[in-house]
C-alpha positions as CSV (number, residue, x, y, z in Angstrom):
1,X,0.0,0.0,0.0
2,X,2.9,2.5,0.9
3,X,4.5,2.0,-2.6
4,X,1.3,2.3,-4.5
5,X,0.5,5.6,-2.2
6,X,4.3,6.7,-3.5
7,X,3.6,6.3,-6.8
8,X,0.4,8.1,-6.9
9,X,2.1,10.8,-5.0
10,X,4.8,11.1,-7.8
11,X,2.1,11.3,-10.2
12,X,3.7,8.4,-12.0
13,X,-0.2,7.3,-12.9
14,X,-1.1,9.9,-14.6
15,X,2.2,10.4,-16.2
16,X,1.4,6.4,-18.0
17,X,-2.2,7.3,-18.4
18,X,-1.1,10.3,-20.8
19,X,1.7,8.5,-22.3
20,X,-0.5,5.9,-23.5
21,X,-3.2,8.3,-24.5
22,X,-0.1,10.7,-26.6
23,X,1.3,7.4,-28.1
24,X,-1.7,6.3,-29.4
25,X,-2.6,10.1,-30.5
26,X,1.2,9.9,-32.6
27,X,0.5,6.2,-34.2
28,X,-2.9,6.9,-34.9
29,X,-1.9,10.1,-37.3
30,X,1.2,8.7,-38.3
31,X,-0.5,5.9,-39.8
32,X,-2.6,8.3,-41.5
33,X,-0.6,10.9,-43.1
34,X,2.5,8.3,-43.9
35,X,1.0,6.9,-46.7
36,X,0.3,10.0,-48.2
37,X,4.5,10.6,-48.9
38,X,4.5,6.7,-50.0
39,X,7.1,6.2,-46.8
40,X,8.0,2.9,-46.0
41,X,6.6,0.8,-43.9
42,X,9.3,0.2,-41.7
43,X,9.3,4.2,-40.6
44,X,5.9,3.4,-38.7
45,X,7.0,0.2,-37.1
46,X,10.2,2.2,-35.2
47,X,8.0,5.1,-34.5
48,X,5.8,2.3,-32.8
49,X,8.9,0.9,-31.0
50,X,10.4,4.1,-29.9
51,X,7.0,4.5,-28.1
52,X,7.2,1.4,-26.6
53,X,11.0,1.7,-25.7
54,X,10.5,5.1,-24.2
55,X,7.3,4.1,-22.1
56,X,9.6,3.0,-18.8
57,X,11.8,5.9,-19.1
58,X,9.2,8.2,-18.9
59,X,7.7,6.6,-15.4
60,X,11.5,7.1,-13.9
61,X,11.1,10.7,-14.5
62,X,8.2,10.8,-13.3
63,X,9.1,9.2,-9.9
64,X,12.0,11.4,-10.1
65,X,10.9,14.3,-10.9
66,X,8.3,16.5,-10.1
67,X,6.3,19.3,-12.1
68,X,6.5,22.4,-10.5
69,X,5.7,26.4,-11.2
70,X,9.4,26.6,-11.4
71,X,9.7,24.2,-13.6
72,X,11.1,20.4,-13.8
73,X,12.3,19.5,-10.7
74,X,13.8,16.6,-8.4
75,X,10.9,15.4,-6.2
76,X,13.2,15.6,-2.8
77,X,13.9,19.7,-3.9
78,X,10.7,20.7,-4.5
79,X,9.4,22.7,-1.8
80,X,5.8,24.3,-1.5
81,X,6.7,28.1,-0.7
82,X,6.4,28.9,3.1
83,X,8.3,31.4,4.0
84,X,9.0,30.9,7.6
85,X,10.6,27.8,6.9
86,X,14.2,27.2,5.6
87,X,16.2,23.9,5.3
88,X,15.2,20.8,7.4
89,X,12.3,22.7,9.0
90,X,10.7,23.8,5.5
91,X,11.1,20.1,4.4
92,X,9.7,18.5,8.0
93,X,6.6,20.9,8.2
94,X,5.8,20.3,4.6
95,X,5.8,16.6,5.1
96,X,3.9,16.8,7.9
97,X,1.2,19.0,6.8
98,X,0.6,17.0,3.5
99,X,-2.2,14.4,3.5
100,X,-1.0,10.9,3.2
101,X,-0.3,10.4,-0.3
102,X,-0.8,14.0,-1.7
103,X,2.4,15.7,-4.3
104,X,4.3,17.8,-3.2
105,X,3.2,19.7,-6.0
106,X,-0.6,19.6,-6.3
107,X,0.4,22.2,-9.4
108,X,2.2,20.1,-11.7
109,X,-0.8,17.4,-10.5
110,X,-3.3,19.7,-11.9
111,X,-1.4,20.1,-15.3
112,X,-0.9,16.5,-15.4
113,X,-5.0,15.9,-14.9
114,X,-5.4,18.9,-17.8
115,X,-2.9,17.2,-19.9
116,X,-4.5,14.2,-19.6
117,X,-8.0,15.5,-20.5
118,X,-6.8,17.4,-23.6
119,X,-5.2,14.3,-25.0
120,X,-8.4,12.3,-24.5
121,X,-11.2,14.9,-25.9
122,X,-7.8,15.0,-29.0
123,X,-8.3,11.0,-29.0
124,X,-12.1,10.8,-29.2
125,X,-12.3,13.6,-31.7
126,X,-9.7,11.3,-33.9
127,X,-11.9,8.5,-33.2
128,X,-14.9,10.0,-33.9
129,X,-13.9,11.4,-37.2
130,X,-12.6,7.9,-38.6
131,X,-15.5,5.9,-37.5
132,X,-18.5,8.5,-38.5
133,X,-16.9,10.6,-41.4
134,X,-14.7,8.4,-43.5
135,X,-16.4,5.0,-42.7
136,X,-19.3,6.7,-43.5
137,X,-18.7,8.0,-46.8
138,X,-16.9,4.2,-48.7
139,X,-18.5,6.0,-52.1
140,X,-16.3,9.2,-51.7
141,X,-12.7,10.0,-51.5
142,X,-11.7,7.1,-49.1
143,X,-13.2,4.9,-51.8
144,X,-11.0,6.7,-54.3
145,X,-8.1,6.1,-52.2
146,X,-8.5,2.8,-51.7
147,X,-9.2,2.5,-55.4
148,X,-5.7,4.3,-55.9
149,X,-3.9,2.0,-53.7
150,X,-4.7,-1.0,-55.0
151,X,-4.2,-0.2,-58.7
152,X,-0.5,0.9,-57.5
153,X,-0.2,-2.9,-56.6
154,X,0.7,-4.6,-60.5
155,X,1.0,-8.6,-60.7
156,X,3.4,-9.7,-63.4
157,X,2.7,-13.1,-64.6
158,X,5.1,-15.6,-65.6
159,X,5.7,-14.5,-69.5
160,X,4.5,-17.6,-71.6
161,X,6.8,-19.9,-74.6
162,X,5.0,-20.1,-77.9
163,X,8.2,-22.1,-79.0
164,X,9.0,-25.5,-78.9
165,X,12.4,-25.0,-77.8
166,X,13.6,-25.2,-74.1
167,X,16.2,-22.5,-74.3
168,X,13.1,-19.8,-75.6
169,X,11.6,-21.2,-71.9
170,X,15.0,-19.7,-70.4
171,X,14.6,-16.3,-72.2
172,X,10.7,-15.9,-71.4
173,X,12.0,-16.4,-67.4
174,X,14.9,-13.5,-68.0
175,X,12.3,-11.3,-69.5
176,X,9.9,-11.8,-66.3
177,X,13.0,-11.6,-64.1
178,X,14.5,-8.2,-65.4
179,X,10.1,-6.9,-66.4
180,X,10.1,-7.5,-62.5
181,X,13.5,-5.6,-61.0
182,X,11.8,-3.0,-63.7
183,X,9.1,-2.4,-62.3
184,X,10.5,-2.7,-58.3
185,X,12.7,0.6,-59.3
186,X,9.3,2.6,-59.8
187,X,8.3,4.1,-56.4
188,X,4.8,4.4,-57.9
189,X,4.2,0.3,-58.2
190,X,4.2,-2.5,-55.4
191,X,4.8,-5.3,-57.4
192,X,4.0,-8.7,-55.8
193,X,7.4,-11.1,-55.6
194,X,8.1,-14.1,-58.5
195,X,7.7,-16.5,-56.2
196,X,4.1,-16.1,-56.0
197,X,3.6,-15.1,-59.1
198,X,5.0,-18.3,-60.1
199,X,2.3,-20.1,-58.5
200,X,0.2,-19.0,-61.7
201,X,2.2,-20.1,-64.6
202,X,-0.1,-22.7,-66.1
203,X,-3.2,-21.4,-63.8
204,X,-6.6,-21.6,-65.7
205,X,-7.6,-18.7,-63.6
206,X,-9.3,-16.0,-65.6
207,X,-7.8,-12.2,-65.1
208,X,-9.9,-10.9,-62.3
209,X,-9.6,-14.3,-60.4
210,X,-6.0,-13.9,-60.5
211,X,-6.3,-10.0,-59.5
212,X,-8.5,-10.9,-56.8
213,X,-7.0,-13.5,-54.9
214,X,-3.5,-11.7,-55.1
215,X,-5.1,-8.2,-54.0
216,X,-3.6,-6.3,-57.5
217,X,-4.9,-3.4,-59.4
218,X,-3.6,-4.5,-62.6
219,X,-2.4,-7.3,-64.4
220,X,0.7,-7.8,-66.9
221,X,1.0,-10.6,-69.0
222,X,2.8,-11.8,-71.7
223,X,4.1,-14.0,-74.4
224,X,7.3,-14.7,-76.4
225,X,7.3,-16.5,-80.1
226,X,10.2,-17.2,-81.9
227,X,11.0,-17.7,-85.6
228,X,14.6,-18.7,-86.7
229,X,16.6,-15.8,-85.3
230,X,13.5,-13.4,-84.9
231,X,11.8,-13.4,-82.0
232,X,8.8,-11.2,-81.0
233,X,7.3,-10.3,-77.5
234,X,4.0,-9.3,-76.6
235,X,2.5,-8.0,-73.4
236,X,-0.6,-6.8,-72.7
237,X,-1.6,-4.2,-69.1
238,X,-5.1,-5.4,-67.7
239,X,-7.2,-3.9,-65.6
240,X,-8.1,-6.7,-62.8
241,X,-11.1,-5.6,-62.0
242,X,-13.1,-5.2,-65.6
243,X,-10.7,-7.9,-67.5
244,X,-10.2,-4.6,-70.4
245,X,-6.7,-3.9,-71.9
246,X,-5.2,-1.0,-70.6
247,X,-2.3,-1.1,-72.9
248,X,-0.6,-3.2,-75.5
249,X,2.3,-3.9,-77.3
250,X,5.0,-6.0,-79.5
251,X,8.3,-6.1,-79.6
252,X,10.1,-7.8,-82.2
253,X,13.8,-8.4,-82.1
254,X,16.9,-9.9,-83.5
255,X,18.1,-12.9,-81.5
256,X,21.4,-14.1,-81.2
257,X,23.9,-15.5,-78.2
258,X,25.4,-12.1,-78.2
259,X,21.7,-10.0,-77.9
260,X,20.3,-12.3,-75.6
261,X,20.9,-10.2,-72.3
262,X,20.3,-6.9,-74.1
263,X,17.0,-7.4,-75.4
264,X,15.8,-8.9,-72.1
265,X,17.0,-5.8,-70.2
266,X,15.7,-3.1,-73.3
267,X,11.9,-4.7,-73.3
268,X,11.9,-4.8,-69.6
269,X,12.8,-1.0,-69.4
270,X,10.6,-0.1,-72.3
271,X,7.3,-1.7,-70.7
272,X,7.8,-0.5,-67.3
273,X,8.3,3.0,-69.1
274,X,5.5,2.4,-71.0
275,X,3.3,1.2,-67.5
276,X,4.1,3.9,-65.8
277,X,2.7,6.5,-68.1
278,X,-0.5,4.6,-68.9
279,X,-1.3,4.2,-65.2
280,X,0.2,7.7,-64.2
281,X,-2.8,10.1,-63.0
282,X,-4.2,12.5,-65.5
């Protein structure tokens, strides 16, 4: 009971009640307005461990400390103003005169309590705005948003051999390899990884089935059909919601031992060019 009365006289509850309540508050808007400057999403998971980290050290300052008119100070200083006393007397009468588990500075107390209540009305208005305003409105811009983020997410599937020949196989994989690393160096697109896209090679799956189960906005696929040394490459941008081409195009090279490498890396760079203007903003 004596250490629970200590800590309630060092205000150390209602310095965790508004740490809690202020690192809520800073999560809560960071997860907000971080997506808005596409920042990664590793920035929000230290902000969330600092918080945590910092949570402990903040209660030691508190039971240090205490929060007085004249500032920060270190609870065994502070001292409540009587005049007549100086020294050991000041420090015996105020201890004596103080109810049993009362600050020593029923000031910083007070700011602590307002504190405390300004954060929480801060939290509730947060709360209420998410829940009424943009829950309530899935037709209007949060729609649109949500609408925006999934078309940034593109699924690239595995490019397909019209050729008979094994080594074609080989070149089809490069061109989904480099189309991939492409399309990574675009801050605009989230591309989902090979390995899953993988999982779809031969899949029967129409379009939107294969948009839908993977979560994408749009879909890339593509083919490559070789004739002697010619060989040509087609890929087609769909949207994965209606099934409707976006964008089309073919590509029809010269290919030899020596090309091989080049005209992987030049159609990779030209559709991902090309992608990123069709599915630019207006």
């Amino acid at each position: 009971m004596q250490l629970l009365a200590e800590l309630k006289r060092r205000n150390v509850f209602r310095m965790a009640g508004l740490y809690l309540v202020v690192a809520w508050l800073i999560v809560q808007v960071t997860e907000t307005v971080l997506p808005v400057f596409d920042v990664p999403n590793w920035v929000l998971r230290v902000i969330i461990i600092l918080l945590a980290v910092g949570f402990v050290p903040a209660l030691v300052v508190s039971w240090i400390f205490e929060l007085t008119p004249e500032g920060l100070q270190r609870d065994e200083d502070v001292h409540t103003g009587d005049p007549g006393y100086t020294g050991v007397e000041r420090r015996l009468r105020r201890i004596s005169d103080r109810p049993v588990g009362a600050p020593l500075a029923p000031q910083g107390a007070r700011r602590l309590d307002r504190a405390i209540i300004v954060s929480l009305l801060l939290a509730l208005s947060y709360f209420a705005v998410d829940k009424f305003f943009f829950s309530a409105a899935p037709d209007g811009a949060v729609a649109q948003t949500a609408a925006a983020a999934k078309g940034k997410l593109v699924a690239v599937l595995p490019f397909r051999n019209r050729s008979s020949r094994e080594e074609d196989a080989y070149f089809a994989e490069g061109i989904h390899d480099d189309l991939l690393t492409q399309l990574s160096k675009i801050s605009q697109f989230k591309v989902i990884s090979r390995t899953s896209m993988m999982a779809y090679a031969d899949s029967k799956l129409s379009v939107p089935e294969i948009a839908r189960e993977l979560g994408a906005g749009v879909v890339l696929e593509g083919a490559v059909q070789r004739a002697g040394d010619q060989v040509r490459i087609t890929v087609q941008l769909i949207d994965g919601n209606t099934d409707v081409h976006l964008w089309a195009e073919k590509y029809d090279r010269e290919l030899s031992t020596e090309t091989i490498f080049a005209i992987q890396a030049d159609v990779a760079t030209a559709v991902a060019g090309a992608m990123q203007l069709v599915l630019s903003p207006a």
